[in-house]
Each structure stands twice: as structure tokens, then as C-alpha cells.
C-alpha positions as CSV (number, residue, x, y, z in Angstrom):
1,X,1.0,15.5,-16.1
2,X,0.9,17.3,-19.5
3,X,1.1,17.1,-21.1
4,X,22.4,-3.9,-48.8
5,X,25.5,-5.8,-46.9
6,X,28.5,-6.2,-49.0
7,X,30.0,-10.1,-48.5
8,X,33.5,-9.6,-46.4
9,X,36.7,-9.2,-47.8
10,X,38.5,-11.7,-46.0
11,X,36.0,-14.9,-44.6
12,X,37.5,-16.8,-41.7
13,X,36.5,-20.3,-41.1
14,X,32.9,-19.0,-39.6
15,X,31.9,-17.6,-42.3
16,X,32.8,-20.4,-45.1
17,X,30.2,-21.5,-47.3
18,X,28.4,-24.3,-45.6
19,X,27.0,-27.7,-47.1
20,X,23.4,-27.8,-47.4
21,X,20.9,-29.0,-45.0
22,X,19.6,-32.6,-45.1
23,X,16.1,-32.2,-45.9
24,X,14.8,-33.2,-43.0
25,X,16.7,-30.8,-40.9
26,X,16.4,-27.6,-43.5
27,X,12.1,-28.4,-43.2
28,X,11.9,-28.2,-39.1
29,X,9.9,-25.7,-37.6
30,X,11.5,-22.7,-36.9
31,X,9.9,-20.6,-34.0
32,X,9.6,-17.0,-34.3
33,X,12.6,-15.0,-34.0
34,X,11.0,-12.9,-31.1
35,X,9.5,-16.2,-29.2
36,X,12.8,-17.5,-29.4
37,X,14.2,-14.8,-27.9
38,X,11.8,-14.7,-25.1
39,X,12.3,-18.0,-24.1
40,X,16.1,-17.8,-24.3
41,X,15.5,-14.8,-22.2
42,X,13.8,-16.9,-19.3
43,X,16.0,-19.6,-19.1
44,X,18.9,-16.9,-18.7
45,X,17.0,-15.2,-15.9
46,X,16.4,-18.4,-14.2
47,X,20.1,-19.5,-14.6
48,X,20.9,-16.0,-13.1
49,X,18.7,-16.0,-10.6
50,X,20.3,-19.2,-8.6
51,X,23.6,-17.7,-7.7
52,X,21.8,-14.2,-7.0
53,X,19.3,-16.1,-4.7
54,X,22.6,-16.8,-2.9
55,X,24.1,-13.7,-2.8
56,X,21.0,-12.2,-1.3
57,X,20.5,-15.1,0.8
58,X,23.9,-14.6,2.4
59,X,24.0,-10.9,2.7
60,X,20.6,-10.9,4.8
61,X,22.3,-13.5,7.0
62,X,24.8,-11.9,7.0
63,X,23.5,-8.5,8.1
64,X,22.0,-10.3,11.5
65,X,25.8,-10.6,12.9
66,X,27.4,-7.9,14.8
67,X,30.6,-5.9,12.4
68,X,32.0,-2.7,12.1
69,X,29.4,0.3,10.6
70,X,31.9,0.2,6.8
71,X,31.1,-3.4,7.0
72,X,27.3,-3.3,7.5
73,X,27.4,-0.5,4.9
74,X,29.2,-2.7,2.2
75,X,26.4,-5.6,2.6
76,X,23.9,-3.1,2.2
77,X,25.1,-1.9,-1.0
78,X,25.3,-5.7,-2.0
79,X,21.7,-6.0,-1.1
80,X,20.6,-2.7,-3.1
81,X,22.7,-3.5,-6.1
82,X,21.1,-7.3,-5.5
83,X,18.0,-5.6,-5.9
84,X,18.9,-3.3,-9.4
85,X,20.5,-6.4,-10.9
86,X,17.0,-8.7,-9.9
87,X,14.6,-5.7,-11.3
88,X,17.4,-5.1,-14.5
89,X,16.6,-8.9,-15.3
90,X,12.4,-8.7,-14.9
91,X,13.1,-5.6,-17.8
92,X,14.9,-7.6,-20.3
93,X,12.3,-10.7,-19.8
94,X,9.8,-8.3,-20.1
95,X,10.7,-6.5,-23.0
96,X,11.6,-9.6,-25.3
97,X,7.8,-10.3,-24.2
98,X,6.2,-6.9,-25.7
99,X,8.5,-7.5,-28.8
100,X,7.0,-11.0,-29.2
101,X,3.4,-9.7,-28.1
102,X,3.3,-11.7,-25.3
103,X,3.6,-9.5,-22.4
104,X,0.7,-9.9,-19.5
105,X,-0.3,-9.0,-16.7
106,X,-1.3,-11.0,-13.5
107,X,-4.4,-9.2,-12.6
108,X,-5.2,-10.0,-8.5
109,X,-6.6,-8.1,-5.5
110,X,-3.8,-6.4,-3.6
111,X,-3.7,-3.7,-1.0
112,X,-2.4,-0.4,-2.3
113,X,-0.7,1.2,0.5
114,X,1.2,-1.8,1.9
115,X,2.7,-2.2,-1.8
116,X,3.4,1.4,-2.6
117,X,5.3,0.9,0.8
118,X,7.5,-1.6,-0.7
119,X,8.6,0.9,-3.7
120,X,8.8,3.4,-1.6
121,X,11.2,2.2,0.7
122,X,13.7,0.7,-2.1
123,X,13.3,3.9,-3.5
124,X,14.2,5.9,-0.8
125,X,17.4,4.1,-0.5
126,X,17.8,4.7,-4.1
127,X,17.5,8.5,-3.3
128,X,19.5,8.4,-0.5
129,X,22.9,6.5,-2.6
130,X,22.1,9.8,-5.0
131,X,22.5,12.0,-1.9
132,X,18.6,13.2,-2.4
133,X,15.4,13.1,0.0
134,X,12.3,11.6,-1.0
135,X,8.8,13.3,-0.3
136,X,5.8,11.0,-0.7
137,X,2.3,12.5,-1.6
138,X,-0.8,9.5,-1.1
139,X,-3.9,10.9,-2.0
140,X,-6.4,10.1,1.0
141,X,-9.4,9.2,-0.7
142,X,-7.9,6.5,-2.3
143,X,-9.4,3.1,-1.8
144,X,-7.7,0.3,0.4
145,X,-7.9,-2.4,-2.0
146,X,-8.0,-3.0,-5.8
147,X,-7.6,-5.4,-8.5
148,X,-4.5,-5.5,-10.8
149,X,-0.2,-6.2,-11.3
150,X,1.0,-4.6,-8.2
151,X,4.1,-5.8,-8.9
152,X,4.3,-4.1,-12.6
153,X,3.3,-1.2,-11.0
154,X,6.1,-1.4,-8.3
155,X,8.7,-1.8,-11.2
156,X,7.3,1.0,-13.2
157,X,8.0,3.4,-10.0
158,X,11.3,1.9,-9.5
159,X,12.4,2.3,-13.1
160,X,10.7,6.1,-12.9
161,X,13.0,6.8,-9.9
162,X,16.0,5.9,-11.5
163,X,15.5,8.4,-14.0
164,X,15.0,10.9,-11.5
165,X,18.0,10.4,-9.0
166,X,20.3,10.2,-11.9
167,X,18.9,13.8,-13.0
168,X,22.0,16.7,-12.5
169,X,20.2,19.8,-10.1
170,X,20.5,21.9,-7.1
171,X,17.3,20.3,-5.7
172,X,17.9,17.8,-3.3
173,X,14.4,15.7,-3.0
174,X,12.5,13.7,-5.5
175,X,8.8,14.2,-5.1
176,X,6.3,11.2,-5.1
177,X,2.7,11.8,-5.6
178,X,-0.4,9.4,-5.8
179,X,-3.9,10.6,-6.8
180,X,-7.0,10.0,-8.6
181,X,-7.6,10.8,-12.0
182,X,-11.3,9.6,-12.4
183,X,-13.7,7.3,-10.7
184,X,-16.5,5.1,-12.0
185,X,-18.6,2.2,-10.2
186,X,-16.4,-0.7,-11.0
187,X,-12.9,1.0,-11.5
188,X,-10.4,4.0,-11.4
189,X,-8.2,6.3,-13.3
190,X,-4.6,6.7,-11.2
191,X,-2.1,9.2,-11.8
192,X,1.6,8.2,-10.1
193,X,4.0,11.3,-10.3
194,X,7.8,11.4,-10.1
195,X,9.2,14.8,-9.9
196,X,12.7,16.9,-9.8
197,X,12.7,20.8,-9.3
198,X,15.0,22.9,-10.7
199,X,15.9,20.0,-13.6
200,X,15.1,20.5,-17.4
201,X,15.4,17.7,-20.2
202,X,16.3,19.0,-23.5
203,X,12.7,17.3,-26.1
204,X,15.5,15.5,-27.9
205,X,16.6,13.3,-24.7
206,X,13.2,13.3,-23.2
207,X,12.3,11.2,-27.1
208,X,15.0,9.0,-26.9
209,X,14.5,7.9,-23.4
210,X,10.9,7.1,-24.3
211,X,12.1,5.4,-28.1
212,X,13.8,2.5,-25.9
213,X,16.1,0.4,-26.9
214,X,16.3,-0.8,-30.8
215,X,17.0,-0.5,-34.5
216,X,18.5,2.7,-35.0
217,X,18.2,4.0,-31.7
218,X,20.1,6.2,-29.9
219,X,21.1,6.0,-26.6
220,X,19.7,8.0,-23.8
221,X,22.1,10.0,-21.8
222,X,20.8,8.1,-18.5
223,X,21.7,4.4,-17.4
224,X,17.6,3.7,-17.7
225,X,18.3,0.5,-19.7
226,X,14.7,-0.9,-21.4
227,X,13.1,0.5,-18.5
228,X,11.0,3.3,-19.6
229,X,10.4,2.0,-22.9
230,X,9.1,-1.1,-21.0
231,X,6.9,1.0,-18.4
232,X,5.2,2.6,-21.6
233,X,4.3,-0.8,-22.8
234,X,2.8,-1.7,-19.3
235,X,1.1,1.5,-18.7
236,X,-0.8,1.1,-21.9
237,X,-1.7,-2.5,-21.2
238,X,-3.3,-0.7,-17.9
239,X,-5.5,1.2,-20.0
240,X,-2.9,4.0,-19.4
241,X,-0.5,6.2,-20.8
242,X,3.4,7.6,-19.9
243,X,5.0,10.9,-20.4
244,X,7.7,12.8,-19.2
245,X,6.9,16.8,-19.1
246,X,10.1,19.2,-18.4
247,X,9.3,23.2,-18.0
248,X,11.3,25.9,-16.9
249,X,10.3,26.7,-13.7
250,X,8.5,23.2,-12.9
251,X,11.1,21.2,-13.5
252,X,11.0,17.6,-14.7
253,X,8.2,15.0,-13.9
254,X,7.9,11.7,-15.2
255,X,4.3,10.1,-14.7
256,X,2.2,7.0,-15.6
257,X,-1.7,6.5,-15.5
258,X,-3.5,3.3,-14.4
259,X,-6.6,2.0,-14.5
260,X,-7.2,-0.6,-12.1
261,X,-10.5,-2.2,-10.4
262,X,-12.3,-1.9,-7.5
263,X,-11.8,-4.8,-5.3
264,X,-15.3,-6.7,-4.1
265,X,-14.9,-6.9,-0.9
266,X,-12.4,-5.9,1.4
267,X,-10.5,-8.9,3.0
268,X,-7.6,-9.0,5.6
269,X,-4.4,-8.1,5.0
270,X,-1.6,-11.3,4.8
271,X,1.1,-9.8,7.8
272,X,4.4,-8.6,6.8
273,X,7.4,-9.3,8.4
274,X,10.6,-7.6,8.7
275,X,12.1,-10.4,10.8
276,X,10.8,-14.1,11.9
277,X,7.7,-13.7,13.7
278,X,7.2,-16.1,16.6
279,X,4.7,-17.7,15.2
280,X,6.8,-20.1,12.9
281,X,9.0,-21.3,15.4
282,X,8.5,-24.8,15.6
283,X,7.3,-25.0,12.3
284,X,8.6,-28.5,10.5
285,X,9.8,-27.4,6.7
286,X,11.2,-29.6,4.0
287,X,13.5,-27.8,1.9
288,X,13.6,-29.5,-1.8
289,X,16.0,-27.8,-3.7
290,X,19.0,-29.3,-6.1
291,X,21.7,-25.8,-5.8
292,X,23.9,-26.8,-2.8
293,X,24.3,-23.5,-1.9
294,X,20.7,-22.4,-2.3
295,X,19.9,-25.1,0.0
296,X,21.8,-23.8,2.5
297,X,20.8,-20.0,2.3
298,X,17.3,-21.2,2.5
299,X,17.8,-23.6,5.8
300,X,20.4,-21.1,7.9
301,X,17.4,-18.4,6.9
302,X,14.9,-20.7,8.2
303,X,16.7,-22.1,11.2
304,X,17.3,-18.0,12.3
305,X,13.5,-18.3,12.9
306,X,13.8,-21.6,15.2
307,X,12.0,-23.3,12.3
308,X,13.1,-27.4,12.0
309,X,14.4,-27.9,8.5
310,X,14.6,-31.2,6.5
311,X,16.5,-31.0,3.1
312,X,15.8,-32.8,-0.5
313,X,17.9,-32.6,-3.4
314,X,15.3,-33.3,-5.8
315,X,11.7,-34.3,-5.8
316,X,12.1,-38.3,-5.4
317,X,14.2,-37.7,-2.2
318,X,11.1,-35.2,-1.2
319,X,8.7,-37.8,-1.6
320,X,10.5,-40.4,0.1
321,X,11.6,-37.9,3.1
322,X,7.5,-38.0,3.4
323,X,7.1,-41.1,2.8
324,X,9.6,-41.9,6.1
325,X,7.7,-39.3,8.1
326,X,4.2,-39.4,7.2
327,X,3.1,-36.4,9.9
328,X,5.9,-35.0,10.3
329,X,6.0,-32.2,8.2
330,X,4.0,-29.0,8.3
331,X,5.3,-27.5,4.7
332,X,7.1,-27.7,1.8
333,X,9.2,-25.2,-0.2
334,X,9.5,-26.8,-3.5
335,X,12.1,-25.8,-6.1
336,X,10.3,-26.5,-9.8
337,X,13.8,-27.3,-12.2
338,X,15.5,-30.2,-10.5
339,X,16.8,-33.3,-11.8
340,X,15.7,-36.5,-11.3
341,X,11.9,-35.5,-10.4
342,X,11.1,-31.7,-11.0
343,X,8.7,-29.8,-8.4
344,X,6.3,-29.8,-10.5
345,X,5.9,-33.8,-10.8
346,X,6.8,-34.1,-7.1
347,X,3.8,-31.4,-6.1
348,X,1.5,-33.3,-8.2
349,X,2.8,-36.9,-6.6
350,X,2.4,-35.1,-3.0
351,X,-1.5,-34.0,-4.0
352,X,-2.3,-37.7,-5.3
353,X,-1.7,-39.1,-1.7
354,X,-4.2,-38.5,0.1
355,X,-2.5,-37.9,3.4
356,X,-0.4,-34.5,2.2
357,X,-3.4,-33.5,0.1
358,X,-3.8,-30.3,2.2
359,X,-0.4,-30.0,3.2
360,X,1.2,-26.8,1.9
361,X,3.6,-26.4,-0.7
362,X,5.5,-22.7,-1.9
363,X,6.8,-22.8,-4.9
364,X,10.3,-21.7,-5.5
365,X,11.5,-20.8,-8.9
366,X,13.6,-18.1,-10.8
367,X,11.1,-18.4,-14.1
368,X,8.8,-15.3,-14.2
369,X,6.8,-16.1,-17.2
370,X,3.2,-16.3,-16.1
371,X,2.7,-20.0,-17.7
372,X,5.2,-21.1,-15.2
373,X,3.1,-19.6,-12.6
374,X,0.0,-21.5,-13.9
375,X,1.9,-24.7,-14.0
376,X,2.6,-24.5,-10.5
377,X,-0.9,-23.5,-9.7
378,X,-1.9,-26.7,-12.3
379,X,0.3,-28.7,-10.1
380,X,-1.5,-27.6,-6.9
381,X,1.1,-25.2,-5.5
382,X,-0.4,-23.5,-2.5
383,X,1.7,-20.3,-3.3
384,X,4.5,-19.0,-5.3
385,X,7.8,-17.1,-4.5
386,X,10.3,-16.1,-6.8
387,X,14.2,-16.4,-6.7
388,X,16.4,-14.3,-5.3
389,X,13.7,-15.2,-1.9
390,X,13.5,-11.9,-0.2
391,X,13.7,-12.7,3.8
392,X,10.5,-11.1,4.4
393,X,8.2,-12.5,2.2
394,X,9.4,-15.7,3.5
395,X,8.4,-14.9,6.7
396,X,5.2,-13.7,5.3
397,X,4.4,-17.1,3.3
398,X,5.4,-19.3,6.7
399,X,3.6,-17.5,8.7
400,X,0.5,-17.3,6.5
401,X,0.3,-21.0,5.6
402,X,1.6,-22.5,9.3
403,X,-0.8,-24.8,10.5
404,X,-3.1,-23.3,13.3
405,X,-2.1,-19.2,12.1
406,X,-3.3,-19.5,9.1
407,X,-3.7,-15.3,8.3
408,X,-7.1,-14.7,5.6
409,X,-5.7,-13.4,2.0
């Protein structure tokens, strides 16, 4: 770590002169230009995200039949570019949200080896497409739990390894490293390290990739999209910084710093699951959501785990599906935008009755801003998972919130 429009010559219909407003009309608020592009931003990530739930949804399925080893291969790829296409989409969000000043971060204990597991294994199989091995360096006197956005953090080392497997060199590996930079009572100083031997960045490329995307930009020679520009923005909300260093005879790292808390105490960790674990078969889930096919993703998923599904199209048909069946439910995964009642109004509902009051409900939505979050926690969501549904934090969230194996947070 080191380191004046002219008018056009011919106007088409489009551009005409156009009567004036009514008054009323010409005096409406107008929202910021960057707030309105943040929230058109959203609603096109949530309208995106429902097919790609799908198309994840059915690949994973998929995958669990027997086919030939091309076949296997070709959902695989479908999965990964899933994945880029998912993590392209939290970039763009996130970047209309630093150029309107509102991007946050959800701050949470989490477990730091179990999540740098999760980068580390999409990012091997990013290596791996790139025909390069992946070396990972945890420093061992790092502490089991902390407080902060593992998730940011996760897409920070995902956009980082793209850089690095696009890189041109006769070195084969990418090199991951984790360590401490500094230590104090309540928090600490980390240092995450993506490097490629043998690979130089001419300054000029190495400016540009860090510029990001805008006014009088250039382009970067590397498909990096907002991503680094972005993971500058979050680094420095972490109290941290982002560079990319590139020496002749070192090579070319890219690195971030962190500063993140000490968690208070140490709890259990929520099991992960690569497949459905025994323990939520039997379970008794309603399945509320209005997208036909979504619906059906999310019950073939849950009937592969011998769990009992019950569908709803939209939140009145939710309530009166419990309404039939008082007890015989043991959870709900709620979709939030629906017609006729929304999951937020059907959560709330559910909570009022006293007979469902504790009964669990996961939220299932493709916004991403962090108010939707806090209207579903408003609402009395037990817990939140967002669109495209990845198989194994399903399993995770059904087996943590099953009555009777209920695992501590």
C-alpha cells in the first residue's frame, strides 16, 4: 500500500418551441436533479431485479438435475454472469447515491471470516473464467467479529478483482491479503490487498480508473464500470482511503483501508447452507408474492427442501390464507411491491393480530435503498433478503427462524 450550445439547424417536432406552462404546473416542486436520479435508479433496479430473481432461481434448480458436463458448465456461467449483472446494478444505485450525498452504510455486527469467504469464493471463480489462480493471505490475529457494511466491503473486493483478472501478464495468480493496519480499544485500521505480479499500469490509466465515470471523463481501458470510483467513495465513508500502486518489479496492487469496530461480545454464528438442511423439512411457508414466475422459483426451491408451501398473490390473499388456517403456518416470505395490499401493509396487518404476532416474516424485495430496509423493519419484518434470492441464504433464513431451531444471531 503506497503509496455555449448553438440552437440546431434543423428542429424536428421534439424540439419545437413549446406553449408555456399553466401556472400551477410551471410552480410544482421540482426535486433535485441527483435525488431524482437516485430514485429512478431504484425503481429500475427493482424492476430488473424480478426477472433476474428468476433467472437465478431457475439456474440453481436447474443445476440439481443430472446433464451432460457442457450443460452444467453453461448454467454456471449463467449463474456467475447472474451474479456481475446483480453487483453491476448495486454500483449504479450506489453511485447516483454519492452523487446525491446520500450514500450509507448499514453498520451491524458480522463475522469476518465467514463473509470474506463469500468474496472469496465468487472471486475465485472470477479468476478461474480469466484462466488465473487465486492465493488468499488472512492475517491470524484478526478478530472474529466486528461491527460495520460487510456487504460494502464484499463488493469493494469484488469490484477490486475485476480489475485485476482483466490485467494482461505472464503471472497466473491474483494475490489476496488481509491484515491489520492499527489497533485501538474500541476499533481497527484494515488493510485489504489485491495484487498481480509482473503487471504495470501506465499513472495516466491508473487516474482515470480512479476519476470514475462523469463530465469530461475518459474511459478507462478496463470494463470496471463505476466500480472503483464507487469503492473510493465507500472506503472513505469507512474512515478509509483507496489507491492503486504499480512498480516495476512489484507489479500492480489495488488496496482499500477500513476502519471498523470491535464487536461487544462475541455471539453464535447464524449456519450457512450450501444445500437444504434437514432441519426445515416440514416447515409450513406461505409464499406472498405477485410475479408468476417468481412465485414459482421460490416454491420449486422450497419444495427441493421437503418444505410445505402455500402461495398468495398479494397481501389480502396472505391474510386471508391465515385467516383460513390460523396455526397452520410456521413463516412467511413476504414480497413488499404488490398490488392490491403491499407487504408492507400485509406485515403490519399480520403483527396487529395477536395470534401471528410472533410468527416470522422475511422480507423479499429487489429495493436496496436502506429506508426500504427500515420500512420493513417499521413494519415488523423479522428479516430481510434481497432479490435475485440466493439458494443459500434461504436456507440460512429458514433454518434460523424455524420454530423449535431457532440458531442465536
Amino acid at each position: 500500500m503506497k503509496n455555449n450550445s448553438k440552437a440546431p439547424i434543423c428542429a424536428s417536432p421534439l424540439h419545437a418551441p413549446q406553449p408555456a406552462l399553466a401556472p400551477q404546473t410551471a410552480q410544482r416542486p421540482q426535486q433535485p436533479p441527483a435525488l431524482s436520479l437516485t430514485h429512478f435508479a431504484a425503481s429500475m433496479s427493482h424492476e430488473i431485479r424480478t426477472p433476474l430473481n428468476a433467472i437465478v432461481g431457475l439456474a440453481q434448480l436447474a443445476l440439481n438435475d443430472d446433464m451432460p458436463p457442457a450443460t452444467r458448465e453453461h448454467l454456471q456461467k449463467i449463474q456467475r454472469a447472474s451474479s456481475h449483472l446483480a453487483m453491476l446494478m448495486e454500483d449504479v444505485l450506489d453511485f447516483t447515491h454519492a452523487q446525491a450525498g446520500t450514500l450509507q452504510l448499514h453498520q451491524a455486527d458480522f463475522k469476518l471470516r465467514p463473509s470474506l469467504e463469500a468474496s472469496v469464493d465468487v472471486i475465485r471463480q472470477m479468476c478461474r473464467s480469466h484462466g488465473l489462480d487465486l492465493f488468499v493471505q488472512v492475517a491470524p490475529e484478526l478478530p472474529k467479529s466486528l461491527v460495520g457494511d460487510a456487504a460494502r466491503l464484499g463488493q469493494m473486493l469484488l469490484n477490486g478483482a475485476a480489475l485485476m483478472a482483466q490485467l494482461a501478464g505472464e503471472d497466473d495468480r491474483v494475490e489476496l491479503g488481509v491484515r491489520m493496519a492499527s489497533r485501538s480499544a474500541d476499533d481497527l485500521l484494515l488493510v485489504f490487498e489485491l495484487r498481480r505480479a509482473g503487471v504495470l499500469l501506465p499513472a495516466r490509466e491508473i487516474a482515470r480508473l480512479l476519476q470514475g465515470p462523469g463530465p469530461g471523463a475518459l474511459p478507462p481501458q478496463r470494463d470496471v464500470g463505476f466500480g472503483l470510483a464507487l469503492c473510493g467513495q465507500l472506503a472513505a465513508l469507512m474512515g478509509g482511503e483507496l489507491g492503486i500502486d504499480s512498480e516495476a518489479g512489484e507489479g500492480t496492487a489495488l488496496w482499500f483501508t477500513a476502519r471498523l469496530r470491535l464487536a461487544a461480545a462475541a455471539g453464535a454464528e447464524v449456519a450457512e447452507f450450501d444445500g437444504p438442511p434437514e432441519a426445515i423439512a416440514g416447515l409450513r411457508v406461505l409464499v406472498v408474492e405477485d410475479d408468476l414466475l417468481a412465485r414459482e422459483v421460490l416454491t420449486q426451491l422450497l419444495e427441493l427442501a421437503q418444505v410445505r408451501v402455500r402461495a398468495a398473490a398479494h397481501g389480502a390473499e396472505a391474510l386471508a390464507a391465515l385467516q383460513a388456517d390460523p396455526a397452520g403456518c410456521d413463516l412467511v416470505l413476504m414480497d413488499i411491491q404488490m398490488p392490491v395490499m403491499d407487504g408492507l401493509e400485509a406485515t403490519r396487518r399480520i403483527r396487529a393480530d395477536a395470534r401471528w404476532a410472533a410468527l416470522p416474516v422475511i422480507a423479499l424485495t429487489g429495493n436496496v435503498l436502506e429506508k426500504d430496509r427500515a420500512d420493513c423493519w417499521a413494519a415488523g419484518a423479522s428479516d430481510f433478503l434481497s432479490k435475485p434470492v440466493d439458494a443459500g441464504k434461504l436456507w440460512s433464513a429458514l433454518a434460523h427462524w424455524a420454530p423449535g431451531s431457532r440458531t442465536p444471531a
